[in-house]
N, C-alpha and C positions, 0 to 999 in steps of 0.2 A: 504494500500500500504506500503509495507516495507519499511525501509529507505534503504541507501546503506553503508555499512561500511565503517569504515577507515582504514586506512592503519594500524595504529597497532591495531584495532580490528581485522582484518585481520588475522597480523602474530600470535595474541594473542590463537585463535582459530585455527590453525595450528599449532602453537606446542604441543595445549595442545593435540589437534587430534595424532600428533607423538608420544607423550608421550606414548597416552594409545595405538596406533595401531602403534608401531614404521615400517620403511621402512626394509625389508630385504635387498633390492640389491638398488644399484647408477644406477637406470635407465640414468638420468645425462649422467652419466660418461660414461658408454655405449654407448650412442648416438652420444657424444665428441668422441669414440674411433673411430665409424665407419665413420663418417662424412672426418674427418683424413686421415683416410685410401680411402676414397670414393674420396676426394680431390688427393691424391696419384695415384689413380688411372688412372682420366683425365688428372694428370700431364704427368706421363708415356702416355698417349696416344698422347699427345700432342708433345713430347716430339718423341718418335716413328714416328708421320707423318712427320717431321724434317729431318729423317733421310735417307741417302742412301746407299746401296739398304737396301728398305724394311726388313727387318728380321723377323721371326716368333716370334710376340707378349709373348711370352712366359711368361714376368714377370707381364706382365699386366693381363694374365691371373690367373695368381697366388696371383697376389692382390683380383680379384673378387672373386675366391675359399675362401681367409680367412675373407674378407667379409660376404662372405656367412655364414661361419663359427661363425663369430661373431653375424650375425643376429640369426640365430636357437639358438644359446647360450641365445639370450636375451630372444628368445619366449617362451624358456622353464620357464626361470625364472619368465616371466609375467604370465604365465600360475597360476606359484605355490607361487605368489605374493600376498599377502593381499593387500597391499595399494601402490598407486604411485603417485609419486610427480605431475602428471596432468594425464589425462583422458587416458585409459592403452590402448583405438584405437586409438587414437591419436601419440603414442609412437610405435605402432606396424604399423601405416602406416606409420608415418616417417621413420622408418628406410624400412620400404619396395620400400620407392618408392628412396630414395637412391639409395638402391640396384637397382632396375631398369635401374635408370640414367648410374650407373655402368656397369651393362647388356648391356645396349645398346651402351656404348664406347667399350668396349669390342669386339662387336658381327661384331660393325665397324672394330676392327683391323683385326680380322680371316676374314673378309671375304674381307679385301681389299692385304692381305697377301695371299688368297688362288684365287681370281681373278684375281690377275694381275697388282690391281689397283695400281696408283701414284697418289696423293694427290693433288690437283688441288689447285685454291687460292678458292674457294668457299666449299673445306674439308678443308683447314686450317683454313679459317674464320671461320666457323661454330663450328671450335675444340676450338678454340679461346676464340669464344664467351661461350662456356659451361664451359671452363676451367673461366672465369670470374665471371660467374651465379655461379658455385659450389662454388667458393672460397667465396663468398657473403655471399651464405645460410649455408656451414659450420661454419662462423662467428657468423650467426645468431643462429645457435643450440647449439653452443658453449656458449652462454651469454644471451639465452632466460630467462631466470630463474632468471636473474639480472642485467642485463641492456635492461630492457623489450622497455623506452625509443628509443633504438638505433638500434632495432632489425627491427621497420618500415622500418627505414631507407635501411637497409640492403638487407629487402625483396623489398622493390621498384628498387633499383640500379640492383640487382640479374631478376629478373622482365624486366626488362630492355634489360638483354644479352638475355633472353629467347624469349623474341619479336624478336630478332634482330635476333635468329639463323630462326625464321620462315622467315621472310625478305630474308634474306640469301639464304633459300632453293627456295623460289619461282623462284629470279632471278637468282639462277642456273640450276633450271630443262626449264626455257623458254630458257637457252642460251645450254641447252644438246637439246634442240627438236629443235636448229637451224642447228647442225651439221649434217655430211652429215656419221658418225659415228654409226650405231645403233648401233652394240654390244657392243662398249663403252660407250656409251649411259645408256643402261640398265643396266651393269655394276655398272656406278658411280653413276644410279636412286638406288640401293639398297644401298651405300653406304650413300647417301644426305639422304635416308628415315630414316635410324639406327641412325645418328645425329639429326634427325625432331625426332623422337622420345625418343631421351636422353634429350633434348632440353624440350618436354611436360614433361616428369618426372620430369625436374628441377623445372616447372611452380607449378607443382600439389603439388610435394616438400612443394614448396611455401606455397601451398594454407593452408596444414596441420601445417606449421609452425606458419602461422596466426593462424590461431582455436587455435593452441596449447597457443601462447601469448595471447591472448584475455583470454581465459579460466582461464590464471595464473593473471591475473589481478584483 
């Protein structure tokens, strides 16, 4: 049975590993860039349902594009990567299911902009809470890598608004099937689903964030 290293056996054998297989690209820093931007994004969305009358999402859309942009940029570079600072699916899901998270604030603005809709308190709370959960996990992608300590932290509190956006959606799709409203109904059901599913992306986020800190430990 192996023993388990120390901490500076550890870092002893990862430099020497950098040394002779040095990194090309700040996977890092990449990840810090988009998470950023990904937080930027449910600001503006949040920020937007706020607002009256509704206006065509247009900047929020334009966040998600250079996100997007930002993600293909890294994949190329993982692609033509020798070596990464932790496990290179791991880095290529985080940033995908970001992206997602993004996607699906998004997909909420165009379609409560091209419905009709107005933001009820059960699309604000739910905006709320994801703008909470992001702000958590980009802390935590931001400082996985060294203050691995704090990152639990982070992911549990983040964890936390992600429960809460499910909570949220339950007891607003039982109080849309009390009204006497269907096609507003159905409506605001597309609208609660695209936040229940920006909401799982934050969770799953989550989940890859663990693996990722575990793995760097």
């Amino acid at each position: 049975m192996s023993e388990k290293k120390s901490e500076p056996e550890k870092k002893t054998r990862q430099n020497i590993f950098n040394s002779v297989f040095p990194r090309e690209y700040n996977f890092e820093e990449m990840l810090s860039e988009q998470a950023d931007k990904t937080l930027a994004g449910v600001e503006t969305l949040v920020i937007w349902l706020n607002s009256r009358p509704l206006a065509d999402p247009v900047h929020l859309v334009q966040i998600e594009e250079e996100v997007d942009a930002m993600r293909h940029r890294m994949e190329d570079k993982l692609i033509n990567s020798f070596s990464t600072p932790f496990d290179r699916q791991d880095i290529y899901d985080l940033s995908r299911q970001m992206d997602y998270l993004l996607n699906f604030s998004k997909e909420t603005a165009i379609e409560m902009y091209t419905f009709g809709v107005w933001a009820d308190k059960t699309i604000l709370a739910m905006a709320e809470a994801l703008l909470r959960g992001t702000a958590f996990t980009v802390t935590g992608v931001k400082i996985m890598n060294t203050q691995k300590d704090q990152v639990e932290d982070l992911i549990r509190k983040a964890g936390d608004a992600g429960h809460e956006i499910e909570t949220l959606y339950v007891s607003g799709m039982a109080e849309l099937f009390r009204t006497d409203d269907p096609m507003n109904a159905l409506r605001k059901r597309e609208i609660y689903h695209h936040l229940r599913d920006a909401g799982r992306a934050l969770r799953k986020t989550l989940d890859i964030l663990h693996h990722s800190v575990v793995g760097l430990l």
